[in-house]
LOZAMI-379542 format. One record per residue (C-alpha): z, x, y; residue in one letter. Coordinates in steps of 0.05 Angstrom, whole numbers, plus 32768, in hexadecimal, padded with zeros to 4 digits. Each point is the difference from the previous one (the first is absolute). Example, Ala and Ser with C-alpha at 12.3 -4.5 7.8 and 13.67 -1.06 7.14 Angstrom:
2
809C80F67FA6A7FF3801B8045S
END
This chain:
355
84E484CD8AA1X804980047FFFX802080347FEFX804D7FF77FD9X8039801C7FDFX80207FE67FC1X80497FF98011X802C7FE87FCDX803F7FE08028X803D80188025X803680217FCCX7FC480147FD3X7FCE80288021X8013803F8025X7FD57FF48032X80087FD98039X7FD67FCC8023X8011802F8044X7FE2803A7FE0X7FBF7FD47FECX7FF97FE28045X7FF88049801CX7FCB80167FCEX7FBD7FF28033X7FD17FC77FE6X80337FE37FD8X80027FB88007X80277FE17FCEX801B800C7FC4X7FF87FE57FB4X80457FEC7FE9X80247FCF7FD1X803F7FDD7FE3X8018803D7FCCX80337FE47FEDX7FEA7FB77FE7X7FF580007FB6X7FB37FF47FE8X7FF87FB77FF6X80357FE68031X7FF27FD2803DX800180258038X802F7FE68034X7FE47FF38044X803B80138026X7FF4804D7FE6X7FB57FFB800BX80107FE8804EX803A803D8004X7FCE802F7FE7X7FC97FF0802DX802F7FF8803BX801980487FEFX7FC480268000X7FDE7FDB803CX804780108024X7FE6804F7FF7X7FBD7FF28021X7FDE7FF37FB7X7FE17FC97FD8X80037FED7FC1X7FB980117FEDX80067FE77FB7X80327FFB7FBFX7FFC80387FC9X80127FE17FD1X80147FBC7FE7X8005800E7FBDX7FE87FD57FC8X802D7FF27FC8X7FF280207FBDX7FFC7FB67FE4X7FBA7FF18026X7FE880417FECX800E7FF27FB2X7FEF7FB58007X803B7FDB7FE5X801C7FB88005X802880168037X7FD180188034X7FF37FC0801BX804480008020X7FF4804A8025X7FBD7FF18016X80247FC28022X80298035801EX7FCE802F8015X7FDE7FC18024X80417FF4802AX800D8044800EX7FB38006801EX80057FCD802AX803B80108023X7FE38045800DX7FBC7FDA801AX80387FD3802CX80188041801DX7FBE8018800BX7FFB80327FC7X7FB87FFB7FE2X7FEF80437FDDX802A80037FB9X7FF580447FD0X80127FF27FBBX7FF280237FBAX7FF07FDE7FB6X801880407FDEX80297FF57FC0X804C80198003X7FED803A802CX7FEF7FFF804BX7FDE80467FF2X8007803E7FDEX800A8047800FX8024803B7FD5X8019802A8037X80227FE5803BX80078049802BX7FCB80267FE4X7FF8804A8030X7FBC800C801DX7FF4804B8011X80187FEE804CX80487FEC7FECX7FF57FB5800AX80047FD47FC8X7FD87FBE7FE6X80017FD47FCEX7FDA80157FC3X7FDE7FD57FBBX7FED80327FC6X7FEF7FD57FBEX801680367FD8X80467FFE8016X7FF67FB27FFBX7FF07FFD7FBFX804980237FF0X80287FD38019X80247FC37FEAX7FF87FCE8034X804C7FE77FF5X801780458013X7FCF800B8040X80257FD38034X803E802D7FF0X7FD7803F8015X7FDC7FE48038X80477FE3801FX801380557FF8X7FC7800F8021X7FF87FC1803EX803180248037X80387FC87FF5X7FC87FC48011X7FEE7FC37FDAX7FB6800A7FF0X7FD37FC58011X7FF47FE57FB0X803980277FE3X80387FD68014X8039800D7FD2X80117FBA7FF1X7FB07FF67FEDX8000804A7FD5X80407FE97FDBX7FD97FC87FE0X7FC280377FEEX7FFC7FF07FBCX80047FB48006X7FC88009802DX7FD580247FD4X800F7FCF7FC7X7FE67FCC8031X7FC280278009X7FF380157FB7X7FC67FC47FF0X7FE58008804CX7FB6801B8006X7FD2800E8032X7FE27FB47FF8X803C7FD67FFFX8019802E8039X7FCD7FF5802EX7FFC7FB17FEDX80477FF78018X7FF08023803FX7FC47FD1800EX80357FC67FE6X802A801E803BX7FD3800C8032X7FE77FB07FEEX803B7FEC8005X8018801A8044X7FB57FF9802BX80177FBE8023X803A80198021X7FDD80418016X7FC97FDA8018X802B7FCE8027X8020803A802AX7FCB80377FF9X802280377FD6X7FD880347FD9X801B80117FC0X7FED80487FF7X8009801D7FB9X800A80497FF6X7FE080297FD1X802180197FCCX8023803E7FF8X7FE680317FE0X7FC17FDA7FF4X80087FFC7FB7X80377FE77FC6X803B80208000X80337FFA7FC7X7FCE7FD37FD5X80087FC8803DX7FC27FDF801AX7FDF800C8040X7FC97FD28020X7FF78017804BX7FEA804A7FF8X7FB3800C801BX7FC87FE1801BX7FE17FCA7FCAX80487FE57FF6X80147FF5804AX7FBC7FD98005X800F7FD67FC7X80417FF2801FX7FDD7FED803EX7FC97FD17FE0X80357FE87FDAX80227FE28037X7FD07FFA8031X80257FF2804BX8010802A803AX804D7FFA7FEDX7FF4802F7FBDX7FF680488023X801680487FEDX802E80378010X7FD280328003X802B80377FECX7FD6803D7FFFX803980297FDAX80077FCD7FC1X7FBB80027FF9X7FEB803E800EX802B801E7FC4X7FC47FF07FDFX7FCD802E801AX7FC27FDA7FE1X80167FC98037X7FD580078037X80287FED8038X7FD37FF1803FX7FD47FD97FC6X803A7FCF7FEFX800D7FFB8049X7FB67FE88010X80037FD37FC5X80357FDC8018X7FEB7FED8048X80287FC78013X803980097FD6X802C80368017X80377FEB802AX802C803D7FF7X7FF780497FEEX802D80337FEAX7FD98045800CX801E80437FE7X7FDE803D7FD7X800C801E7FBAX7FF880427FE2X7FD57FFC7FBBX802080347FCFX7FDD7FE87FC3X7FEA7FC07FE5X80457FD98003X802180328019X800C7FEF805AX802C800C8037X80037FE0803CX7FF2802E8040X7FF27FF18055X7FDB7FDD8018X7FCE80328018X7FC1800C7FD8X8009803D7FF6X804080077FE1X7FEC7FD77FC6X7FBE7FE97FD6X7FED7FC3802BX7FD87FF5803BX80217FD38032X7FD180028031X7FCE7FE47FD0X80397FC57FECX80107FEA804DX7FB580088010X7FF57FCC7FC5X80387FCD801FX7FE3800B8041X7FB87FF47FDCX80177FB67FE6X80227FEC8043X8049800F7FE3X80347FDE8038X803D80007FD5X8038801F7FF6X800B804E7FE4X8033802D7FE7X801180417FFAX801480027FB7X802D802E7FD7X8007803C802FX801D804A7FE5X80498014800FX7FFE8030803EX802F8025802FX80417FFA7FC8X7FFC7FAD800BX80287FDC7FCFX7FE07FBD7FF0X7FE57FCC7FD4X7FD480267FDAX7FB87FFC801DX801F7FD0803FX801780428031X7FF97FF0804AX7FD78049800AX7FBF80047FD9X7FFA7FB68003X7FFE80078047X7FCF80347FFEX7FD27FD47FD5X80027FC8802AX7FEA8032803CX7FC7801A7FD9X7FE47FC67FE8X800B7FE38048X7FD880388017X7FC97FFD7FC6X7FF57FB6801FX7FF8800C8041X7FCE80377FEFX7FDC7FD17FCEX80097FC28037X7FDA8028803BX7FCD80247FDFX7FE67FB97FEDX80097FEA803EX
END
């Protein structure tokens, strides 16, 4: 296993590949091209600078979250022929440079959901926070504006303005888009894309969606057990893996995490592993990474990726803000840090006592 930290580029994240390279058992880092518009070619001159840039800290580039799909493959129209030719270039110039882990999402106009950006837990620190209720109040048009009040002066991965300013065009897009036609234009995708990522040995690893249900009337296909499996025996190669992202799923308590874990031997190339604190049935917020400070057992969900021979590559994920740190919300250097020691620790543990 090895474990990394997302890093979202030089000028955009407030922390710093120096600051990663010091946390112990760090070995790489999860990183991208922010600033290249979903559905663009990505050039290979910035894919070469970025990798040279991190190795030049005494890093890797462990794997790309995300290259994101354009919203015309997820809808299915004339014009998606043209961006899945783009997707194709842009992975193999990452699997030229070596890159061969890529996280994306199939969610429709949001990257994921939450209605409180800096909600306070009794110890002062604050986490991001999903309550349907509040939800269910809002006008999606008018959410970016609060969540840009509320995101520290960052561009939120899957808020970009120049995306949110198109937010009802989007969900116009959207508005005949079910579960079924959905999911067949992933499959269409996925199709579409296996030679290349067979040629240089990438793993496409979709993550779940977040929260693990529809939000705003939008479909959502990747949310629990059955419908990960389907996706798998849909496509059945090595390339079509999972994010296992222990969060996204776990907002749904009836998801049994270590279960899904076990079911999908083989096909985890990449976790993201962070707790959550069940309020009430759609009703979360995120916590640390220690058991105990929120309603999931992570010793159980390492022990099951140790169970299944797990030797990818793991993340902290969304960590609380600690200590008075300003920073993308969820993407602070401090409790991050202190994840990535814990679970770190919780593997070693796991790793000798089945020794």
């Amino acid at each position: 296993m090895d474990m990394t930290l997302r890093w979202f580029g030089e000028g955009v994240d407030s922390v710093s590949l120096e600051q990663i390279r010091q946390i112990p058992g760090v070995k790489g880092v999860i990183t991208t091209l922010y600033d290249i518009p979903a559905g663009e070619v990505w050039p290979m001159e910035r894919i070469l600078q970025m990798k040279e840039q991190v190795e030049a800290s005494g890093l890797k580039v462990l794997g790309i979250e995300s290259v994101n799909i354009h919203d015309a493959i997820k809808v299915g129209t004339p014009d998606r022929e043209q961006y899945i030719a783009n997707y194709i270039t842009t992975l193999e110039r990452l699997g030229q440079a070596g890159i061969q882990v890529v996280c994306y999402n199939f969610m429709p106009v949001f990257d994921w959901t939450r209605s409180d950006l800096a909600k306070e837990r009794p110890d002062g620190s604050t986490v991001l926070a999903y309550n349907q209720k509040e939800i269910d109040k809002i006008n999606p048009e008018n959410m970016f504006q609060s969540m840009g009040e509320k995101s520290n002066g960052f561009e939120l991965p899957g808020w970009e303005p120049e995306r949110m300013a198109r937010i009802k065009e989007l969900f116009d897009m959207y508005k005949d888009v079910d579960e079924d036609r959905l999911f067949d234009n992933l499959v269409y995708f996925l199709k579409a894309i296996q030679p290349v990522c067979e040629k240089y040995d990438i793993k496409m690893a979709i993550h779940p969606d977040d929260p693990a249900w529809p939000v705003f009337g939008l479909a959502r296909i990747i949310t629990g057990k059955e419908r990960l499996l389907k996706l798998m025996k849909a496509v059945d190669s090595s390339f079509n893996g999972v994010t296992l992202c222990t969060g996204s799923l776990g907002s749904n308590p009836e998801n049994d995490i270590p279960d899904i874990i076990r079911s999908l031997k083989g096909r985890i190339p990449f976790a993201h592993v962070r707790n959550l604190q069940y309020n009430a049935p759609g009703d979360f917020q995120e916590a640390a990474h220690l058991s105990a400070d929120g309603s999931m057992d992570m010793y159980e969900i390492m022990k099951a990726l140790y169970d299944i021979g797990f030797d990818g590559i793991m993340r902290p994920d969304h960590g609380r803000a600690v200590w008075g740190e300003v920073s993308m919300p969820g993407y602070g250097l401090y409790d991050r840090a202190m994840g990535a020691c814990y679970l770190n620790g919780l593997w070693e543990a796991i790793c000798k006592q089945n020794r």
